[in-house]
Every structure is written in C-alpha cells, then in structure tokens.
Steps between C-alpha positions, in 0.01 A plus 500: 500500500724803362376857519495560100230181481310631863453859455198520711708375796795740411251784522379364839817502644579867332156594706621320781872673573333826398641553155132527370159598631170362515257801588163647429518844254414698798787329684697638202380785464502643880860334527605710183358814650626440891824387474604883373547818646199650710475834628238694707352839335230780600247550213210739569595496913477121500785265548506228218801268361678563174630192334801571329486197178189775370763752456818315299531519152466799241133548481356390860219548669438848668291547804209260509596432885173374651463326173799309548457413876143351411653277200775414757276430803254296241783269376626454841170416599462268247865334550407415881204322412201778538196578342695710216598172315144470374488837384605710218677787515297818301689851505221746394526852470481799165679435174865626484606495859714171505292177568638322204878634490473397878372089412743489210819649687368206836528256162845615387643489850353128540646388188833642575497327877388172306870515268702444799565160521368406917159661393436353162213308457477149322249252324472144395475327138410151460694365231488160276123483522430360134628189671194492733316452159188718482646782487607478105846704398474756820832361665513809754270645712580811749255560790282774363442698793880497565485306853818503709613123526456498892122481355604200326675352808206578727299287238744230407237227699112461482534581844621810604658372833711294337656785328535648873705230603693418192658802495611535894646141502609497110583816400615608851279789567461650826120514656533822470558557180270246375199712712591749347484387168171332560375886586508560165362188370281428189412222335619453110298643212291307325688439221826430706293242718396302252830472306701395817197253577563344127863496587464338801265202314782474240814475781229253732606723751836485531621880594870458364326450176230782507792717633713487135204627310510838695721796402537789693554843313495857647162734406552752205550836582509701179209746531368446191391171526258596790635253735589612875331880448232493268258772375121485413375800354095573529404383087182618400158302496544312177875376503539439886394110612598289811718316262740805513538449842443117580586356136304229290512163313772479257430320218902460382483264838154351418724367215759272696308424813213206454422521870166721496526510886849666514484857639847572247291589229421789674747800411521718819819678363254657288370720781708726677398393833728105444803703385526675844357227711859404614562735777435769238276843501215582319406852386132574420527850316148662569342186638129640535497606120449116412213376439277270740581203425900556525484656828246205633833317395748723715265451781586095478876538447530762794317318756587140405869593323391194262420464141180316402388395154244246469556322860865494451743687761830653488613665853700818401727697755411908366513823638240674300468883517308693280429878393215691446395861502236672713243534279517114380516363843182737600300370216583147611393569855136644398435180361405299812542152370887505457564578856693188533777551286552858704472286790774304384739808449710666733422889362775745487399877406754648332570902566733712299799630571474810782845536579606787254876460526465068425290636219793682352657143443163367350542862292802362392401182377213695294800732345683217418853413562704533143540841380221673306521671172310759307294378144820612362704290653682747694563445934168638713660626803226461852485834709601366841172604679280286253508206695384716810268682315316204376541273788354745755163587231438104493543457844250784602224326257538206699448658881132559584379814596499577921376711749758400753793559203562718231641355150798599539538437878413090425692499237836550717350301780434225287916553353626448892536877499454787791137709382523742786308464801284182315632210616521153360267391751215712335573336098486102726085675607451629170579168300287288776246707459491455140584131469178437694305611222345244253572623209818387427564811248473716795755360704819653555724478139299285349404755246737743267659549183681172487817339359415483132296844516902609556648343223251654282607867651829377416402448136343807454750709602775308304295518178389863592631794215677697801687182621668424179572848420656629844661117483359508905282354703406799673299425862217734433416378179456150708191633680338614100519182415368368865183756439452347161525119622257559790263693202535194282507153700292643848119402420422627860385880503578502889847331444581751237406810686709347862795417243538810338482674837776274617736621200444885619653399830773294350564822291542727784748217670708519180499861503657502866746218348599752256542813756759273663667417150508842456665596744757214509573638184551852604716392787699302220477151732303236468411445903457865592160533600555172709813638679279808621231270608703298744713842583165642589414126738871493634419894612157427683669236684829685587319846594441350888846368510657520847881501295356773252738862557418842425632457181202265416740227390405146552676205504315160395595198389384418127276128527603449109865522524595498872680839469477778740376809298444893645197655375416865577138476632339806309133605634411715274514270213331212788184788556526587069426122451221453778329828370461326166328173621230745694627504878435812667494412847758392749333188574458378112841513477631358743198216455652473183866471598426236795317312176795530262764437797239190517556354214873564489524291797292220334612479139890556585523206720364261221634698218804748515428617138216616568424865353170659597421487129211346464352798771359709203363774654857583691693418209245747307560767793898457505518565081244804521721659813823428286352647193384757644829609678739408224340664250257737649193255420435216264280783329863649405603187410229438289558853347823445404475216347171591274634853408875405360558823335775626676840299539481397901165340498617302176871391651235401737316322314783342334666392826167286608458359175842350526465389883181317360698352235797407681358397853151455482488259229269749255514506118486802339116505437391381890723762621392800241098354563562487867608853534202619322279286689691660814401864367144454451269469816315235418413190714607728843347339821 
C-alpha cells in the first residue's frame, strides 16, 4: 500500500499532521478574516473594530465599518455553529454606494487565502469506471459538488460508525480530531453515493480495492470557471430557470449511462450553485429581481444548503450573500407571501459614505488613477482642491437634515472632527433617533448622491469645453457638473431641492478653502495659515504661564519635534482673532480658550501632529486677522489683485501665481481661475 496508489489515505494523514484542512466555508472564511490585524476605531461616537485585510491592496474598501463588523459577526456566527449557517447573507442599501465592490473584493481576498498551500481546498475523482460496465466510455468521474475527501472517508462504510472508528485505530486520528471532523459532516451527493456503492459491488467490498479507483486533486481556482467564488446575476423573466442555478439532465451522459436510476445524468456543474458547493461562495447580484419561482429555489438552498432535483440530493457547503437595492427589496416585502425567504436572510442596510475625508479616497477612485488627457491628447492637470471640493458636496447630500446639527456641523462630527461646542455625543442622538425610523431611506446616510452619480460628475467635467481648453480640472467647475447630475438622474423633487442646497454650503466651505490658499500664497509658504493657527493655540495656553516674563516670551516644548521653542505671546493679535469669531465678552473667551486648551490636551496625547485644522471657523478667523493686518484687509487684497494696472499689484500678482505653481501644486489655469474666483464675492458665508 504506497502513497501514489492510496491517495485518499495520503490526504488523511496530510489532514491529520495539519498540512491540510477539513473545515466548513465559514470556518474559512472567519479564519481568513481573524487571523489578521484588528484595530479598535470611533465612527459617529461609537466604538467599532476595523479589520485591516478590507484595506490591502490598490483599490480597497473604504469605510463601510458597521457593514463589515455585521458580515464579520455573521460568519463568525455561522463558523461556531449558530443560527447564521442557515441563513443568507443580503447587503441592501441605494445603487452606487459599494454593496457589490464590497462582495466581490470579500471574493478576491478568499480566493487569494485559498492559493496558499495549508488553506487550499481539495476534491475527489473516481477514475476507471467504464470497468464497472454501465457506465459506457465515461472512465472518470469528479464529485460534482467538489466534496473534500474527509466526506468520502466519513462515508467509506454503510455505516457511518464504522468510518468513526476506522479512522482513530487505522488512520491514527485523535478523538479529537475525528469530533471535529464529524461537526462538519454530510453525507455524499447523490451522484457520488451511488458510484462508490457500484464500486463497492464490483471490489465485493474489499476497501484496498475501492481505495485505487479514487484520485484526489485540488479544487480549481481560476475565477472564470465559477468554481470557489461564483456570481449569479438577477436574468430577466424569460431567460432565468432553476436550471441556472441547480442544473439539469444532460443528454451527452444519457448517451453512455444505461442505468435510468443513476443520479450522474444529472449535470449540476451546469448551475452555478455545484461549482461553489466545495467550501466556495455564492454571490446573488440583486437577488429579489428574480422571478418567483427562482427565489422559492434560494429559499431551499439557504435553509437546507442542499440541491434537489427530482428527489435526488447533493449537500453543498456555501456561503451565499446576495445584493439588492432598496427599492427591490421593498417591493418584495409588500408582497406578504414571500416572507420566508426574508426570513431566511440576515439583512444588512447599507448607508453611504459620511465621512468626508474617507470620501476623498473613494473621490479618488472615481478620478481614476492613470493620468488624464484632454480630446487632444494633451496632459489634464487636477486643481488640488477638486478632490475636496467634490468630496465634501457628496458627502453633505448624504447627511440628513437636523435640528440638533447644522450641515456643516455633522459633517465634521461625522469626519472625527472638533464642531465647536457640539459634541460627538449629540451626532450618536441624532443618528439613533433617525435609525428608529421605518423607512429605511430616512435613516442616517442611507440616502445621497452616490458612488456612480460621482463618476458621472467626473465625466462631465472631463468632457466639458472649459476642461479641455484650460487643460484643468478646475474645482468649481466640479460642482456645474454636480448641479447638472442631480438635474438629470434625481427623479425626487424633494431630493433635488435638499441636494442643491447641500452644494451652496459645500460652495461656501470651498470658498474658506480658498481664503486660506490665498493667503498661503501671499505669505509665499505652503503651511502659513496653519503655523498662525497653532501660534495663536500655543499663545492661549502660554498667556497664564507662571515662567512667562515681562517680555512676554514663553518657553514650551514643541509635541511634534521635541524641541524647546520661545514664542512671544502677542495679545493683541490673541483679542484681533477672538473679535473675528464673535466674542465680546470676557467670559466667551475665556469659555472658548478653556475649550480649545481642551482639546489640545485630548488630541495631542493621541496624536502629536495634530493641527487645529479641521476647526474651520478658527482657521477662518486666524486668515481674516492675518489678511487683514498684512495687507490692510483681504478687501485690499482682493483689490490688488483684480485692478493690475499699476506695476506693484502685478509683481504681486506675479509672485502668487508662481508660489501656486511652485508649492501649491496649481497649473496655470487653477491658479489664474482661482484668483478670480478669490476676487469675486460669491459663495461668502
């Protein structure tokens, strides 16, 4: 008995010293997922775990957080033997904001853990079986439903206990491990059954004999056979049958088998549901836009994990998770007689992305990574505030209107960031409140201007007259083509109106953006409006300094570098910048310093770098007092830049144009465009 004729027993002893696995595709699955890095995050003022295998790779998933921990909790579920195993997974939620990308990047990642050589899964093939004699020239025959050949072992006798024992004192397995093996015990499909039945008649029962007509090979994994992770996308009414899904009689096998009783001349690689029944996973694109009589069909595969045609049964190992969008799955639900297949689904509402600085990677993706060119082939350069520009409009669509919140206020709050005196713990009330609601639409981000409704903004403003000519992207052209999008594709008179209120307020945002390019500009450095903010924070905290002299010198140590720096605490320019964000009285300042001094205290510890720049309205106070002291008002500024006529105000001119150029990463156009915008008043908050 050598190991090239017993490969059925060399596999059992592989499975027994570890070298190869025998588990369940949520074993696989939750194993893949838990055995990387985990890390614990705040989203919306609730701690949650980010899973760091969503966020390898070039193009990975962004956000999607509670998403993620539901699909993780589900599998894990499933893996320890819950209620989950019997259920499909259904991610539901608008068109465009990731359900699909999110399944088929889960897929990818399997497929890749399935290459390395401990995880791979393997099948069995009968082979020599015209010598059994009614089976005409088919000579090899692989288990359809790709079993793992611990399936086979388990069912080598008629009685399963005999299999128990044969392979503790035979094949040396510990209890253990034979438990749990049994765990995940099934019996053969039909098909395999009855071969290793005629086998057995032909050997009289001799198992060194039955043993040499098995061959053990390792499943397929190229993705575009199907097998492992395969996809089922909704057909419509007339092409779609069960046989997609479960397969049919095949008449090429009619042919060679006389045996009318012998479930092989069923083809079940046919249907995509055999190809991943190995340990695989099956993806239902927009599951509730079959018809009927399919989804009556999902209903027996997800609760029973079996497939049946006419009394026959193949026991498949699947995780099945599905898509659909809102309006589908609502449709489905108002008619009351499919409430069982619903029943049978674990339901996972989908919301846009709210974070507006993640959204600048999923901006990214929409922009697309290789460099763009005009219709004459020549480089399109992207004005560096696009991304922002578009990022922060999208994001505003998405965040429900509030009386506890303004806009702009949840908008930061939902980013991580400091929104004055609102704190995080007023956004956690204001999304409870509105995920009690419903109506799923009204829940918080589950409505917007999604993912694809930004690639088309995209389009437009590549293929727009202005773009090709200025060979720019230029950030307020972004929200033209935004207004024209929302005109176009948004059927909903309400939605309209909200979103085109939403791009006013991202318009005023990118106008304070551009005060603070401005004036980067002027100062000729790229961080100068940042340096005055944390001059201004390092002041309020150094002004009640016991160390601090006449000379208003203080000494600090720097938390970024370590260094001891002297800064000259200056109150006028302290007062100049508290005048500007409205405090009059004693009290509101110092109110206001204890909160700044606050947040120092906080953020520092955790992060050194940070800069106070996401606090917009000091930031907007700090570049107004600076302006306005520099160059005797941002009015002057403007002045000089609009009215060039005279020599100073166009070396000026000159001199920010090639700052932008040089250190702000502007072309030529964005920087000429954004000065312009600069001198009108539009968009002013």
């Amino acid at each position: 008995m050598t190991q090239q004729l017993q490969p059925l027993l060399h596999h059992l002893q592989e499975v027994k010293t570890g070298q190869r696995r025998y588990e369940n595709v949520f074993q696989s699955v939750s194993r893949m997922i838990l055995e990387t890095k985990i890390e614990k995050v705040v989203v919306n003022g609730k701690t949650t775990y980010d899973f760091r295998i969503f966020r390898s790779g070039k193009k990975h998933v962004i956000g999607m957080y509670d998403e993620i921990n539901s699909f993780v909790s589900y599998v894990k579920d499933a893996a320890e033997g819950g209620s989950s195993k019997e259920m499909a997974y259904v991610l539901v939620g608008e068109p465009g904001n990731g359900k699909t990308f999110f399944v088929e990047y889960v897929c990818t990642l399997y497929r890749e853990f399935l290459f390395k050589p401990k995880n791979r899964k393997y099948t069995f093939r009968f082979k020599n079986i015209d010598k059994i004699g009614h089976y005409g020239k088919i000579a090899t025959i692989e288990s359809q439903t790709y079993e793992d050949p611990m399936i086979l072992a388990m069912n080598l006798f008629e009685d399963p206990n005999e299999a128990r024992e044969w392979l503790q004192k035979d094949q040396g397995f510990t209890k253990k491990l034979v438990e749990s093996c049994y765990d995940n015990y099934r019996p053969l499909g039909a098909c395999s059954g009855y071969i290793w039945n005629d086998i057995r008649t032909l050997c009289n029962g001799d198992l060194n004999a039955m043993l040499d007509f098995v061959e053990i090979v390792p499943v397929p994994l190229t993705e575009s056979l199907g097998t492992v992770t395969g996809k089922y996308p909704a057909k419509d009414k007339i092409t779609s049958s069960a046989v997609d899904l479960l397969g049919e009689e095949s008449i090429q096998r009619l042919l060679h088998i006389t045996d009318t009783n012998n479930p092989y001349r069923f083809d079940l690689r046919r249907g995509a549901l055999a190809r991943v029944a190995g340990g695989g996973i099956h993806f239902s694109d927009e599951i509730y836009k079959n018809k009927k009589d399919l989804v009556q069909v999902y209903l027996g595969v997800i609760q029973n994990r079996t497939i049946e045609i006419d009394g026959y049964k193949w026991p498949i190992d699947t995780l099945i998770i599905a898509t659909s969008n809102n309006s589908e799955f609502n449709r489905f639900l108002a008619e009351k007689e499919e409430a069982p297949i619903v029943d049978r689904c674990r339901i996972c509402y989908v919301s846009h992305n709210t974070n507006y600085k993640l959204q600048s990677g999923l901006t990214a993706y929409a922009i697309g990574s290789e460099t763009k060119t005009t219709l004459n082939r020549k480089t399109l350069h992207q004005d560096p505030n696009l991304n922002y520009a578009t990022s922060v409009a999208v994001v505003l669509s998405r965040l429900p209107r509030s009386e506890k919140l303004t806009p702009i206020e949840t908008m930061k709050l939902a980013a991580g960031e400091v929104a004055g005196e609102k704190s995080i713990k007023t956004l956690a009330e204001v999304i409870d409140t509105l995920n009690q609601d419903a109506d799923i639409t009204k829940r918080f981000g589950q409505k917007g201007l999604g993912q694809r409704n930004l690639g088309r903004t995209i389009q437009l403003l590549v293929e727009s007259s202005e773009t090709n000519e200025g060979q720019c992207m230029f950030a307020y052209d972004a929200f033209r083509a935004l207004e024209r999008i929302i005109l176009d594709y948004v059927t909903d008179s309400n939605d309209r109106t909200k979103y085109i209120e939403d791009i006013k307020i991202a318009k005023g945002l990118y106008r304070e953006r551009i005060m603070t390019e401005m004036f980067n500009a002027y100062m000729d450095e790229p961080l100068a409006i940042k340096k005055d903010v944390m001059n201004y924070v390092n002041m309020i905290i150094g002004i009640d300094a016991e160390n601090l002299g006449p000379d208003k010198m203080w000494k600090y140590k720097d938390p970024q570098s370590g260094e001891l720096r002297a800064l000259k605490i200056d109150e006028r320019y302290i007062n100049s910048v508290e005048e500007r964000l409205g405090l009059k009285t004693e009290e509101q300042r110092e109110t206001f310093r204890t909160s700044i001094r606050k947040i120092y205290g906080q953020k520092i510890s955790v992060d050194p770098n940070y800069d106070f720049m996401d606090n917009l309205e000091l930031v907007k106070a700090v570049t107004d007092v600076r302006l306005k002291s520099d160059i005797a008002g941002a009015g002057s500024l403007i002045g000089a830049l609009a009215n060039r006529t005279n020599d100073e105000n166009q070396k000026l001119y000159d001199r920010m144009i090639t700052t932008m150029l040089n250190k702000l990463n502007y072309c030529k156009t964005c920087a000429q465009k954004t000065i312009e915008y600069f001198c009108t008043q539009e968009d002013e908050n």
